[in-house]
C-alpha positions in Angstrom: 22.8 -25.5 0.1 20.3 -27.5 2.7 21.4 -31.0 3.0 17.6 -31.7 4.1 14.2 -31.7 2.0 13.1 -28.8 0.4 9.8 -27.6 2.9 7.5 -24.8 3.0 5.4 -23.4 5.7 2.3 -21.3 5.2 0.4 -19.6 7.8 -3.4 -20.6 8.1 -5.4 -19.1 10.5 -3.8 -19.5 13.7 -2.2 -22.8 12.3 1.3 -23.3 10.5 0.8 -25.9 8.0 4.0 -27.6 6.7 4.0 -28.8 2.9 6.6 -30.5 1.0 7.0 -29.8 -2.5 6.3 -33.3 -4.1 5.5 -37.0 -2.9 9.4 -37.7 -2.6 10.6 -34.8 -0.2 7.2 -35.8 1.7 9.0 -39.2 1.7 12.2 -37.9 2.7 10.8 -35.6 5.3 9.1 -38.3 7.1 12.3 -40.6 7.6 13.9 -37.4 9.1 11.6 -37.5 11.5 11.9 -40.1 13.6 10.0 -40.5 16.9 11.9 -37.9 19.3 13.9 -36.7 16.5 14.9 -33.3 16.4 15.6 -31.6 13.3 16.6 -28.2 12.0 14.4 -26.3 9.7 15.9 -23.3 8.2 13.7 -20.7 6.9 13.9 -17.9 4.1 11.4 -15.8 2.4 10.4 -16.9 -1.0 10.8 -14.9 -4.2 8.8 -12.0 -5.3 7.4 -13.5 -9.2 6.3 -10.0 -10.1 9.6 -8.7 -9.2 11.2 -11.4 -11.2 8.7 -10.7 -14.6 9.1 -6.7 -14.1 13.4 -7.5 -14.4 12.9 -9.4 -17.7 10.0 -7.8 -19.3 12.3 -4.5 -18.9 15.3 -6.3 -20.2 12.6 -7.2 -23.4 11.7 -3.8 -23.4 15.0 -2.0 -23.9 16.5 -5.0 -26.3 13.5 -4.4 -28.5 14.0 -1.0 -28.7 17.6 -0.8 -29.0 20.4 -1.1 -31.6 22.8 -2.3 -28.9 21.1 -5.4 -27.4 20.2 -7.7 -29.9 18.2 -10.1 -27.0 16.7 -9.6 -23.6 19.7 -11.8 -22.3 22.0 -9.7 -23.3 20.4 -6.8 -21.6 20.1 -9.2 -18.5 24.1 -9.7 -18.7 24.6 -6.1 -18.4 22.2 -5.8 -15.5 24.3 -8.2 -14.1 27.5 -6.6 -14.5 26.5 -3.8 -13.4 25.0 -4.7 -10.3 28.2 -6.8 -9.3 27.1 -10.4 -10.0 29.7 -11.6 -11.5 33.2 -13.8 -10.7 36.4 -13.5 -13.0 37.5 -16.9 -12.9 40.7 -18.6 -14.8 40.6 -20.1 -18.3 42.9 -21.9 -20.2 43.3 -22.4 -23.7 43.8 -26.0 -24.5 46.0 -25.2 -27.9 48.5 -22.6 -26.5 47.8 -23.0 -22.3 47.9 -19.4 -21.8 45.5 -18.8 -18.6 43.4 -15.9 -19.1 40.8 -14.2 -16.7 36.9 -14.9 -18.1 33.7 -13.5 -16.8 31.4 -15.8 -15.3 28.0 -14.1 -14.8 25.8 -15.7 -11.4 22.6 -16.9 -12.1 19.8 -15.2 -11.2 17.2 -18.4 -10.0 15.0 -18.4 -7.3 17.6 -21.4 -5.9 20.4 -19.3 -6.5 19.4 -15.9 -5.2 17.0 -15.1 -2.2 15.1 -12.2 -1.9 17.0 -9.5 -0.2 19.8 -10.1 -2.8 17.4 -10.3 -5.3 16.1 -6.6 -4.3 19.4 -5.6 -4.2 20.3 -6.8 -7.4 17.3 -4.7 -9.1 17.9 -1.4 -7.4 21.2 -1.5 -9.0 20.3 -3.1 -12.5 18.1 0.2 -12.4 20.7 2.4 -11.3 22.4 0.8 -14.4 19.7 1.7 -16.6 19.5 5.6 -15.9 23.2 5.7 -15.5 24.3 3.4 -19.1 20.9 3.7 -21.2 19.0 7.0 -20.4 22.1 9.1 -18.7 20.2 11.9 -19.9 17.1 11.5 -17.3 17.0 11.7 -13.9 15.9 8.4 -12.0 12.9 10.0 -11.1 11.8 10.5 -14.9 13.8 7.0 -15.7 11.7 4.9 -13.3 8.6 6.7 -14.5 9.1 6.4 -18.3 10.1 2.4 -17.1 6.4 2.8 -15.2 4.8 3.6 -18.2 6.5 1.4 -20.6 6.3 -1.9 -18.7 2.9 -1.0 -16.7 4.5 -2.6 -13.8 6.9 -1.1 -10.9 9.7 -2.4 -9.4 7.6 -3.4 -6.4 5.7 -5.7 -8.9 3.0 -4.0 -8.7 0.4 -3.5 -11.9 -0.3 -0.3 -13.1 -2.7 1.4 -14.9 -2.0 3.4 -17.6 -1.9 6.9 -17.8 -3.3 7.3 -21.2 -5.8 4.6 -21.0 -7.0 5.5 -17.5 -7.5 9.2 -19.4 -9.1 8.0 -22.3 -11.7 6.3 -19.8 -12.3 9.3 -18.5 -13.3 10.9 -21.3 -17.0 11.6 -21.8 -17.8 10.0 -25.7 
């Protein structure tokens, strides 16, 4: 984690603007930078929010239509398992000390999970869902039936319906 404040850096024009996210860090930024101070900014790509809604409006999708998942949570857990974002980690019961090994699922914040991983971390919670909750359909005709379900892809894009776009079509 960055020791520093918490800036971002937007491209205007030609210009970079720097912006810190609050009245504080703008504070803390500015005693960093003393006169012929050099600091080290690190940079990373931010989050992709439509990515982010598409995971959990799927994970609502199949937990309302399943007997299995009784929340979107719960679906989320298993998209973390099976995409590997999990630690086993030791636990001890207080009454009779017997150390067992417990799941501990990562968190799937924008703090806690850049980008990349992030992308990563879908194309395998999908691979979970054709392979654990549609094993009858290719991925093809998974991610298709996902498509038309959620009316968003994975790329967090919006899209229109099939049916709807037909039914506009249709001379009245």
């Amino acid at each position: 984690m960055a020791d520093g404040p918490r800036l971002y850096a937007r491209r205007v024009g030609e210009t970079l603007v720097l912006q810190p996210d609050d009245v504080w860090t703008a504070d803390r930024i500015y005693d960093h930078l003393k006169p012929d101070k050099l600091i080290m900014v690190r940079t990373e790509t931010g989050r992709n929010p439509q990515q982010h809604r598409f995971i959990w409006k799927l994970a609502t999708v199949i937990a309302e239509n399943s007997d299995i998942y009784p929340t979107d949570q719960a679906v989320m857990n298993d998209f973390k398992r099976w995409a590997g974002r999990f630690d086993m980690v030791p636990s001890i019961d207080l009454e009779t000390g017997r150390v067992s090994m417990k799941e501990e699922l990562h968190s799937m914040s924008y703090a806690a999970m850049p980008q990349k991983d992030f992308e990563e971390f879908l194309a395998r919670a999908l691979d979970g869902v054709v392979t654990h909750i549609w094993p009858t359909l290719t991925q093809l005709e998974t991610r298709a039936l996902i498509d038309e379900m959620i009316g968003i892809t994975p790329s967090g894009k919006t899209i229109q319906r099939k049916r709807k776009a037909a039914a506009e079509n249709e001379p009245a």
